[in-house]
N, C-alpha and C positions, 0 to 999 in steps of 0.2 A: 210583459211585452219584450223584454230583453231578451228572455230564455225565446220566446217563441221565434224572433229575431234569429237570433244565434241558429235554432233550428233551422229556420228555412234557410239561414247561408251556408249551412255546414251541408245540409240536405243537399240545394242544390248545385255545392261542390262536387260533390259523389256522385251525383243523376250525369250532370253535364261531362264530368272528366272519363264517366261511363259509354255515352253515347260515343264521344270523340275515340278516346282511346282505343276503345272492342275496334271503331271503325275502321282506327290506321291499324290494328294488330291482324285482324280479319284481311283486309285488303294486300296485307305483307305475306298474310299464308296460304289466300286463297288461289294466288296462281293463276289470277285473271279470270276467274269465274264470280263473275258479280253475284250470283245469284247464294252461293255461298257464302259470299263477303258479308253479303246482307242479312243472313242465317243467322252466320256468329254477331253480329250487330244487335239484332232482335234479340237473341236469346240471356244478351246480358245486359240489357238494357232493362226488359222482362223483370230478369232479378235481382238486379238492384231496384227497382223500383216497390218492388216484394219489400227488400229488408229494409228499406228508407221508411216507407208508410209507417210498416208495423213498429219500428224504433223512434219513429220520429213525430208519428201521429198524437201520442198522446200530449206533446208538447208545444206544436205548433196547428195539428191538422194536416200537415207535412203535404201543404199545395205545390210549393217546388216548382211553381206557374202563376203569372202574373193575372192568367184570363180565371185561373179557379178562384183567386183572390179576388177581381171583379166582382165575378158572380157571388160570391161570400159577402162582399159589400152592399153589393144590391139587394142582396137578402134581410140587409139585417145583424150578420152574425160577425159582422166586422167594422168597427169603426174607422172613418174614412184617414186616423192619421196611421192606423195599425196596416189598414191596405199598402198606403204607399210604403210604410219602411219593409212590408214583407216586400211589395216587388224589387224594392230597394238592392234588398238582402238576396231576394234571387237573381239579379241583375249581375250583382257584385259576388258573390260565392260562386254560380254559374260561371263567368268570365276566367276568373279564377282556376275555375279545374278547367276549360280546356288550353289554358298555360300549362298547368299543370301536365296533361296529358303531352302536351309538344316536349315538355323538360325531359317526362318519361322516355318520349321515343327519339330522341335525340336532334328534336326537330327547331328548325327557329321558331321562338316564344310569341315573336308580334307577325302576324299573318292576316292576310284575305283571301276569302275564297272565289276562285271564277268557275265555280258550278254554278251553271246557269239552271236557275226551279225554278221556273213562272209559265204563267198561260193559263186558260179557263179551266182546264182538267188540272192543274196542281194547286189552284187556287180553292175547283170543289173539294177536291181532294182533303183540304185542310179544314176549310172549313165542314166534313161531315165529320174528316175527324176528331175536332175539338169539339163538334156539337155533342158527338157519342161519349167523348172519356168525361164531361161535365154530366151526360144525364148519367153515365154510370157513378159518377161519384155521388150523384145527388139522391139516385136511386135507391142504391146500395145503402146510402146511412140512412134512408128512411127504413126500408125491410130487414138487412143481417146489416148492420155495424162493423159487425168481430170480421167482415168474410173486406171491405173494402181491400186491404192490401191484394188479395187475389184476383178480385174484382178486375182495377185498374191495372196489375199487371199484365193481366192474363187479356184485356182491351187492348191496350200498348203491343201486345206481341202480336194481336192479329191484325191490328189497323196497320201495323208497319207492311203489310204484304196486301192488305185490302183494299189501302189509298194508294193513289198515282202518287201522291207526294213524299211516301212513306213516312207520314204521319210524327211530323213535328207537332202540334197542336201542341203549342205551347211559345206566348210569345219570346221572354226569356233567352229560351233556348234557339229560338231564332234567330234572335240578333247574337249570341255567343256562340254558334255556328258558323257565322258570317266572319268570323277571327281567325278561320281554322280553313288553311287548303287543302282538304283530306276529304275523306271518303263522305262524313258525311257533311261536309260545308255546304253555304249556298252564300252566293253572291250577295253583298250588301246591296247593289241596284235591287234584288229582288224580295229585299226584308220586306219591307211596306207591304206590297200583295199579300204573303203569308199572312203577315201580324192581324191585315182589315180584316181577313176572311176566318182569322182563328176568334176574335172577338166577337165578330157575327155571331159566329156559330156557336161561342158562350152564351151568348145571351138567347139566344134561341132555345137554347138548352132549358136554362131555366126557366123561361115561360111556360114550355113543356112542360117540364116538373111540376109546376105547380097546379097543372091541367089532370098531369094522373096521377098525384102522389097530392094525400092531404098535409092539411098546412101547417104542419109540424115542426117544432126544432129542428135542424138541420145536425145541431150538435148536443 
């Protein structure tokens, strides 16, 4: 439990300090073209998501997400004091790197953000997106195993352009967003929205799942 601990905080040091960081580097080069900004956002978010899984999956399952961890419990495949210290540990690694990233860009360390994310279209938004990257994780280690880190990256890089919210799905990262006035922050007023509708949308997931995927070990 330790090692797999250690995993999900180191993991989601890297995920979080990824999303934040790409976001103020992109927004510093793109020259006011959001659309751009959002590119180079995606696309290494994308891949570090890639090398995280596949380094860090054999040791935790490398969820890096408090709502994958849910559903892992609800399953079954987690006991319920192993769920909380993994969200624990993404809570606290997560937080971590996007300090981390403000150290990098010479930015103040304690921050909030006033990008305002909320409203019914950002709130589907999240929730279709967590409902997809839970059935694709759930999917995927039912049929190819070996393929999940491509799986889930390769999800993450289209839902960021697919969802109005650009696809947080992921509670974690939600509220360690909300520390960071950058490109990709969002207001702590509008955590709560996000987080309801990304849990929803977990669990939805997996009822799914077990609707067209037999009822197999998950691991």
């Amino acid at each position: 439990m330790n090692r797999a601990t250690a995993a999900e905080a180191l993991g989601s040091f890297f995920l979080f300090a990824t999303v934040v960081g790409s976001g103020i580097m992109a927004e510093q080069l793109a020259g006011g073209n959001v659309a751009v900004a959002l590119l180079g956002n995606t696309l290494a978010t994308g891949a570090m998501l890639f090398v995280l899984i596949t380094m860090l999956g054999p040791v935790s399952g490398a969820h890096f997400n408090p709502a994958v961890s849910l559903v892992f419990r609800l399953h079954g495949e987690l006991t319920t004091l192993t769920a909380l210290a993994y969200i624990l540990a993404q809570l606290a690694g997560g937080i971590l790197g996007v300090w981390a990233a403000h150290v990098m860009f010479d930015l103040p360390i304690l921050q909030l953000s006033d990008k305002a994310r909320t409203g019914l279209g950002q709130w589907t938004g999240e929730f279709i997106a967590t409902f997809g990257l839970v059935l694709t994780i759930l999917g995927t280690l039912r049929s190819r195993q070996e393929w999940v880190p491509v799986s889930v990256a390769l999800y993450i890089v289209a839902a960021y352009w697919f969802t109005s919210s650009t696809s947080f799905a992921n509670p974690a990262i939600t509220v360690a967003r909300s520390l960071s006035d950058s490109f990709a922050g969002i207001a702590p007023a509008n955590v709560a929205g996000f987080v309801i509708a990304q849990l929803a949308g977990a669990v939805l997931a997996l009822w799914v799942s077990r609707v067209l995927f037999p009822p197999e070990a998950l691991v």
